[in-house]
C-alpha positions in Angstrom: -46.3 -12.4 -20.6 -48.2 -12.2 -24.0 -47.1 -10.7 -27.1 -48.8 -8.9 -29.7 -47.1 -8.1 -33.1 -43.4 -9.3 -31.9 -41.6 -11.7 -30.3 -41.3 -14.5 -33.5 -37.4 -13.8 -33.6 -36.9 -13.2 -29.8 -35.0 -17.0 -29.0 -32.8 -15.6 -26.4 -35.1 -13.1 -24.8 -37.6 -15.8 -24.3 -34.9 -17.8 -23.1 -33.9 -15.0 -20.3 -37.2 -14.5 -19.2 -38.0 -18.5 -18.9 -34.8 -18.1 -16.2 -36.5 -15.5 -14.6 -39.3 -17.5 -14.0 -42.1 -15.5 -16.5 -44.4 -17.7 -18.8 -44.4 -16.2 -22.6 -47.1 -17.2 -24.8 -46.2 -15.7 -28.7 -48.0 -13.9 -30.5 -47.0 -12.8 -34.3 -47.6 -12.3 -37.8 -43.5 -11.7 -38.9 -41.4 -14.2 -40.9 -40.4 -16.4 -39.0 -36.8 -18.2 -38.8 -35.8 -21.5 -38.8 -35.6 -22.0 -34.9 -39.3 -20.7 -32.9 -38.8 -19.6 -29.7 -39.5 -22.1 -26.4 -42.5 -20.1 -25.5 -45.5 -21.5 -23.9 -47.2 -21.7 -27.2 -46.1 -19.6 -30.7 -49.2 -18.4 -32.4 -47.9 -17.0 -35.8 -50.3 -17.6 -39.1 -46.9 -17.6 -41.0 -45.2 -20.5 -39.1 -43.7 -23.5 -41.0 -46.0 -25.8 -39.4 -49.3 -23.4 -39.3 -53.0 -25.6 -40.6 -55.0 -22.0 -40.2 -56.3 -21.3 -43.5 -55.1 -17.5 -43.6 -51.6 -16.5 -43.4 -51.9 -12.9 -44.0 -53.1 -11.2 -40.4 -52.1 -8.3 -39.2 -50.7 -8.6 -35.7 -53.8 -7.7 -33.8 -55.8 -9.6 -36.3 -53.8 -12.9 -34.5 -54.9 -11.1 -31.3 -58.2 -11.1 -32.0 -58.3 -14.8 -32.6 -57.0 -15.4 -29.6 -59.5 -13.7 -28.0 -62.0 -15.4 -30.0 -60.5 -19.2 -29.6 -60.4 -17.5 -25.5 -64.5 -16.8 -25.7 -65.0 -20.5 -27.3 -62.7 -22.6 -24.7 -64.3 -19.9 -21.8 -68.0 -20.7 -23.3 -68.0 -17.2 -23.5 -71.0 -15.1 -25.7 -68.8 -14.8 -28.8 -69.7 -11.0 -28.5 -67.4 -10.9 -26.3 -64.8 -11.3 -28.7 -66.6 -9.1 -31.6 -66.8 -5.8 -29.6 -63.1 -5.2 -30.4 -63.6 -5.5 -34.1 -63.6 -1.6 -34.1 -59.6 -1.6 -33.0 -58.7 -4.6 -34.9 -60.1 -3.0 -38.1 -57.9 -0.1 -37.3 -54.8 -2.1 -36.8 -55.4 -4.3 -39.4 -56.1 -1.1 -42.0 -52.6 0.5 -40.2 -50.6 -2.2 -40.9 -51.2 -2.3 -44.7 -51.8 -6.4 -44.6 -53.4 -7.5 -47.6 -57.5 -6.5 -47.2 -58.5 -10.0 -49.0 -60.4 -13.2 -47.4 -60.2 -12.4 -43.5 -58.5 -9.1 -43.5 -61.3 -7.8 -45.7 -63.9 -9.4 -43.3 -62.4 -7.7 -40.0 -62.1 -4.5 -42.2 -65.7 -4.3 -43.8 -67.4 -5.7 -40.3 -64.8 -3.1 -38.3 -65.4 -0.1 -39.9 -69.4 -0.9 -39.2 -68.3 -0.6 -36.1 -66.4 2.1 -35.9 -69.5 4.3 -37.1 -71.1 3.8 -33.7 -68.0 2.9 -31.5 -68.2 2.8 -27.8 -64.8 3.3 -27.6 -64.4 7.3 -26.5 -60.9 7.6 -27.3 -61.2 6.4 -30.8 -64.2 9.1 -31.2 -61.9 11.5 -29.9 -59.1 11.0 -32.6 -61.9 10.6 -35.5 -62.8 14.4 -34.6 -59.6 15.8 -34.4 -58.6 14.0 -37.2 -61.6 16.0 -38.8 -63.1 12.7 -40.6 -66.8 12.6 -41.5 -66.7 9.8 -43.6 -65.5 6.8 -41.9 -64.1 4.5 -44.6 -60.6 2.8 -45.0 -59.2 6.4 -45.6 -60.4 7.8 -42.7 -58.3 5.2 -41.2 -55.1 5.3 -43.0 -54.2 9.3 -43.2 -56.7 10.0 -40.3 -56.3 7.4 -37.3 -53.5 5.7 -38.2 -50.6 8.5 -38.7 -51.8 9.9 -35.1 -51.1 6.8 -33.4 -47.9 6.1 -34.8 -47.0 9.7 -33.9 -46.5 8.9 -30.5 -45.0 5.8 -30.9 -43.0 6.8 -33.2 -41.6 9.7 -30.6 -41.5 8.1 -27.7 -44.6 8.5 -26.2 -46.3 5.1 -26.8 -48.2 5.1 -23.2 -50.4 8.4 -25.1 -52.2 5.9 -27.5 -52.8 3.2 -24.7 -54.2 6.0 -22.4 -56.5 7.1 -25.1 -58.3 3.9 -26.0 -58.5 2.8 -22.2 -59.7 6.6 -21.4 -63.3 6.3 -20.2 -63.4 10.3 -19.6 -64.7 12.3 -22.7 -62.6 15.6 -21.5 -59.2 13.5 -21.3 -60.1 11.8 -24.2 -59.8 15.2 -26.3 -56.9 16.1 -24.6 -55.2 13.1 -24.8 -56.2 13.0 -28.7 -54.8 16.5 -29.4 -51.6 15.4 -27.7 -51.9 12.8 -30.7 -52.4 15.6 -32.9 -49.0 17.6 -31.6 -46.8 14.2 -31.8 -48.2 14.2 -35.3 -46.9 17.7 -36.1 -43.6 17.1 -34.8 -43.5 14.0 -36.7 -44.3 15.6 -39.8 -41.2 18.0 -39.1 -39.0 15.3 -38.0 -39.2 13.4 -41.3 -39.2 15.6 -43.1 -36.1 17.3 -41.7 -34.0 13.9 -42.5 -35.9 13.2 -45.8 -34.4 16.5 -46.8 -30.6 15.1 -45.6 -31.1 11.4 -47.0 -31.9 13.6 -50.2 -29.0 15.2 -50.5 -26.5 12.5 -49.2 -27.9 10.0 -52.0 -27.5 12.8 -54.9 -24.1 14.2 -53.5 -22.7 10.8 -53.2 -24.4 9.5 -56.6 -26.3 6.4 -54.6 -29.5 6.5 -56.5 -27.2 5.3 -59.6 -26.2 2.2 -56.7 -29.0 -0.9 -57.1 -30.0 0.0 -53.4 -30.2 2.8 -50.9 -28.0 1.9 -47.6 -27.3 5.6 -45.0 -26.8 6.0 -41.8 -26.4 8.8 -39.5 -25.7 10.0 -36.4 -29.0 11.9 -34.8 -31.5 11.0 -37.0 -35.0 9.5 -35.2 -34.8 5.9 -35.5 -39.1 6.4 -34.9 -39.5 8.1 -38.2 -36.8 6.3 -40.5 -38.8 4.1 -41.7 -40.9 6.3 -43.2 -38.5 8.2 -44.5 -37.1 5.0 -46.4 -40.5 4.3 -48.0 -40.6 7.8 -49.3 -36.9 6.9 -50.9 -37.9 3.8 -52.2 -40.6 5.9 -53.5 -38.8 8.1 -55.6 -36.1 6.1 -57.0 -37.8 3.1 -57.1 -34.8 1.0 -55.4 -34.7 -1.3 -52.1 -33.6 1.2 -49.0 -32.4 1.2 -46.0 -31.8 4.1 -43.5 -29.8 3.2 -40.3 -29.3 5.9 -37.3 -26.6 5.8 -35.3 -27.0 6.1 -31.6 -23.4 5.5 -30.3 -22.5 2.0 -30.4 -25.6 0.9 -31.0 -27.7 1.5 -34.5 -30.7 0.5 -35.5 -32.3 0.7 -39.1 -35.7 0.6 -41.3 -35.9 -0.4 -44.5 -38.2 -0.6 -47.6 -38.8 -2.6 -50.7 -40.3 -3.2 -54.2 -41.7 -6.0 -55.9 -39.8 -8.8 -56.9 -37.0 -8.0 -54.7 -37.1 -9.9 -50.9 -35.8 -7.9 -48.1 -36.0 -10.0 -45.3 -33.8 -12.8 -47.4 -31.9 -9.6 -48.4 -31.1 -8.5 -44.8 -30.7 -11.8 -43.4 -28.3 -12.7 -46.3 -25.8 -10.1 -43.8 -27.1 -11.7 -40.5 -23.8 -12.3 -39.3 -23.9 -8.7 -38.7 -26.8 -7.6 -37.0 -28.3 -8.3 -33.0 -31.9 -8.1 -34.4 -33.9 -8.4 -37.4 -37.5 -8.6 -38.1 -40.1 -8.0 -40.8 -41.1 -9.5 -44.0 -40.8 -9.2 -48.0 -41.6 -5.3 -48.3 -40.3 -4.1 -44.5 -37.8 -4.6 -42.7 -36.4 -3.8 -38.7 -33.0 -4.0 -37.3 -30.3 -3.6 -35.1 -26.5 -3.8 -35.4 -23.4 -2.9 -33.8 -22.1 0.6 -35.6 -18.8 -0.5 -36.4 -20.6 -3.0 -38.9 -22.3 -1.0 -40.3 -20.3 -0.7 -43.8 -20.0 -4.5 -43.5 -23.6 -4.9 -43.5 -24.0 -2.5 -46.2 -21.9 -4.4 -48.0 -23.3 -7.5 -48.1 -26.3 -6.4 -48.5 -25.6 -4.4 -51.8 -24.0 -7.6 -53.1 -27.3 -9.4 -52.7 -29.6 -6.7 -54.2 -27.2 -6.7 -57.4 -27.9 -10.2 -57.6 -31.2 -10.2 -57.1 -32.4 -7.1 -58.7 -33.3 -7.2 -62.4 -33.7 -4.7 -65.1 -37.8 -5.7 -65.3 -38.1 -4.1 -61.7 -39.4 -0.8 -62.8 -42.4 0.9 -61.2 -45.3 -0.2 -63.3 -49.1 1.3 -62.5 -51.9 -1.3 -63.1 -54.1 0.3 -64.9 -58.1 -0.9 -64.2 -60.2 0.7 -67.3 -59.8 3.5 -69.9 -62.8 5.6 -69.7 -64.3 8.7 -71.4 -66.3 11.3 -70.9 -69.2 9.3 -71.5 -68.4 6.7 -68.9 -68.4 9.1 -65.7 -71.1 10.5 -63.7 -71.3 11.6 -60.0 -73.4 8.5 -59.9 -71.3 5.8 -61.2 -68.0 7.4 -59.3 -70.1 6.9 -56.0 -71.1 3.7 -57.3 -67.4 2.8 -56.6 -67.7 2.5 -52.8 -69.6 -1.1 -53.3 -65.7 -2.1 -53.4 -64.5 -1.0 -50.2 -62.5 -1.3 -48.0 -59.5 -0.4 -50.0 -56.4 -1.6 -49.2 -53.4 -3.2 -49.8 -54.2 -6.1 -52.2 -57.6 -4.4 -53.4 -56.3 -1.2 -54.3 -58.7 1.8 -55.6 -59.7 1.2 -59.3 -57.5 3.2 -61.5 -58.4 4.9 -64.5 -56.8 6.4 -67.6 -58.4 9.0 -69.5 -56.9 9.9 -72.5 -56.5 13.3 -74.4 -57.6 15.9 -72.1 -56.9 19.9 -72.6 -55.5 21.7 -69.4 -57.9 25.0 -68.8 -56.0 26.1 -65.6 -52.5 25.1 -63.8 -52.1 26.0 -59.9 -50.0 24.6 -57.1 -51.0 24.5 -53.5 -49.5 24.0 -49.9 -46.7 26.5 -51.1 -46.4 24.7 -54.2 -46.3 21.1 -52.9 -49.1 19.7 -54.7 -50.8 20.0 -58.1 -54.3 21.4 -59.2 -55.6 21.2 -62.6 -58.7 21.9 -64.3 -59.6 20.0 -67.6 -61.7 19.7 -70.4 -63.2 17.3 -72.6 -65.2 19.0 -75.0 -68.3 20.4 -72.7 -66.9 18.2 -69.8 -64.9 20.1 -66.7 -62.9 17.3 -64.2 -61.0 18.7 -61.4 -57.5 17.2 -61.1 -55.6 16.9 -58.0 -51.8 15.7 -57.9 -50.4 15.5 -54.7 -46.5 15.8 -54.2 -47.0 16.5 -58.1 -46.4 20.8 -57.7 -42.7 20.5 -59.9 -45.2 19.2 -63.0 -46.3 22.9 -62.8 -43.8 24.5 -64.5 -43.7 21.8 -67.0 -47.3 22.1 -68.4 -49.1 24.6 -70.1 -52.4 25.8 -70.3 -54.0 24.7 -73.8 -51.3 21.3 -73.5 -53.4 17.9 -74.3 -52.9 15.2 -71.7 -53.6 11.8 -70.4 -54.0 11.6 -67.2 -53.7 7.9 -64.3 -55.2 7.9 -61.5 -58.6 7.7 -58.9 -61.4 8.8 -59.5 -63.2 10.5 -56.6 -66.2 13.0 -54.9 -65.2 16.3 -54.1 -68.0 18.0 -52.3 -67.6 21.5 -51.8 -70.8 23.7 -50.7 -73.3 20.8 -50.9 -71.8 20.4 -54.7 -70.4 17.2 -55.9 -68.4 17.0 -58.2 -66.2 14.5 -60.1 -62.5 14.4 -59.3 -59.6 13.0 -60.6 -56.9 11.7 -57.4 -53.5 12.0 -60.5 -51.5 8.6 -60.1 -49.5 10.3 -63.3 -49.6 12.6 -66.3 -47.7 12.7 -69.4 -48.4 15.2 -72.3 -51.0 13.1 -75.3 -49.1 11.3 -78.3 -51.2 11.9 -81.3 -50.5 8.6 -83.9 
């Protein structure tokens, strides 16, 4: 048996299946603790011991080496090995690994790739998706939320059947199943994000240094995006636990500075499984500890938390008018694949008047048009819709954020992606 993105933390599992007679070869990119598992061999870039230049993989990105180190011990055309660049670039863009030194490699060379796959299923999903552009976007709010779906709601054997499909016509179907997993998904979440909401504000535990809930009959598939979306908007570790009778199991999210696999493993006593690293974390625990665990846990984030962790955007350059042209913003793309660890540029742009306010997608998100002097930028704010009522048209601002191409009837045009927005101080 060979792992591919677990297994680092699985001691006695390993141990069970070494009585049962099965062979397991390891193969990982998680934290690892201080005892490995007595696997045939533990392949993990992040192991104690580890020489290989490059701890940052992603879990198929270890996968792929194998199957590379597999082509040189075979004497095997190392072409072999390169054909699945296409999927490991999507895995490795998925699972938001730093794209720096290899990463960055398998993404740039991947998404090549990609452009003229072989692989039918994955052409299937880039249509439905409705992606033209096959860049590290394309990937992250087109391929990768589809896949996950499924996974994520119990249909995991969906995604296998569409890369291994060789059939065009299941291929589509298969891929629009992707699509309807997607939906629910979307629902789901958004459904629990709606209770975590009002549990945090009813109880006052955003004024808490972390976010610790749990709950009977929420989707332990979709919780942890949920928590990311609650770290997101009060800026505070989280964890979100469902309970599923005796048994619960959790997600959790963090923010710079702050460690949450030291965090969750400072309450290890109480939990059957852990795994994950500095910004995510997965686990399992017995439901009567759960308020013992949250516990411990809040004692360590009010140790560890300090009053410099605030959300902070990194700004890239302060530009004007007379620095932007459809050109230059295209210009941009020389830097990609963006990812974790080479994020978009972002820009500031400073004293801007606001010619039009609308929301869209029944006022979820924000559209502005402004002006700067005989220069029109589009602005669009997404998640930003409540800023609405808050501006007025006429109102000078300076506005954060990426710049982009919107093309719209062969027409490009410059756009501004808002990161924030805060009404112009004049000194």
């Amino acid at each position: 048996m060979i792992t591919v993105d677990c297994g680092i933390t699985a001691i006695e599992e390993v141990e069970f299946a070494k009585q049962l007679g099965v062979d397991v070869i390891i193969t990982d990119h998680h934290e690892t603790l201080d005892e490995l598992p007595k696997a045939i061999a533990v392949v993990d870039c992040k192991r104690k011991d580890s020489k290989y230049p490059f701890s940052q993989l992603a879990g198929c990105g270890v996968a792929f080496k194998i199957t590379q180190a597999l082509c040189i011990k075979l004497n095997l055309n190392e072409n072999e090995a390169l054909k699945y660049l296409d999927i490991t670039c999507v895995g490795t863009i998925s699972d938001i690994v730093p794209l720096v030194s290899e990463n960055r490699v398998i993404a740039k060379l991947g998404l090549m790739l990609i452009k003229q796959t072989k692989n039918i299923g994955l052409k299937s999903i880039l249509e439905v998706a409705g992606y033209k552009k096959i860049d590290s976007n394309a990937i992250s709010f087109g391929v990768s939320p589809r896949i996950n779906a499924c996974g994520r709601m119990g249909h995991q054997e969906k995604a296998l059947e569409l890369f291994l499909s060789n059939d065009p016509i299941e291929a589509r179907k298969l891929a629009m199943e992707l699509e309807e997993f997607n939906t629910l998904r979307q629902e789901t979440e958004k459904n629990i994000y709606k209770e975590a909401i009002q549990l945090i504000e009813s109880k006052g535990i955003d004024k808490q240094p972390c976010i610790v809930l749990g709950k009977a009959g929420w989707h332990h598939g979709v919780i942890g995006i949920v928590s990311s979306k609650v770290t997101e908007k009060y800026y505070k570790p989280s964890i979100l636990v469902c309970f599923e009778g005796e048994e619960a199991r959790g997600s959790g999210r963090g923010i710079e500075g702050f460690d949450m696999h030291e965090g969750v493993m400072s309450a290890k006593e109480y939990l059957t499984a852990c795994g994950g690293h500095q910004m995510a974390i997965g686990l399992s625990l017995e439901t009567k500890n759960f308020d013992k665990f949250k516990d411990k846990f809040k004692e360590y984030a009010k140790a560890h938390i300090t009053e410099d962790m605030v959300p902070v955007i990194q700004i890239d350059e302060v530009v004007s008018g007379k620095d932007l042209s459809v050109e230059s913003v295209k210009e941009l793309s020389i830097l990609e694949p963006f990812g974790e660890a080479n994020l978009k540029p972002v820009i500031m742009y400073k004293s801007l008047k606001i010619d039009s306010i609308r929301t869209l997608t029944e006022g979820k998100h924000l559209k502005l048009t402004l002006v700067d002097e005989n220069i029109i930028i589009d602005c669009i704010g997404f998640n930003m819709g409540e800023l609405a009522d808050k501006l007025l048209i006429g109102d000078k601002v300076d506005v954060v954020g990426n710049l982009e191409i919107n093309s719209y009837n062969n027409l490009d045009k410059i756009q501004i992606n808002l990161k924030d927005i805060r009404k112009s101080v004049n000194i």
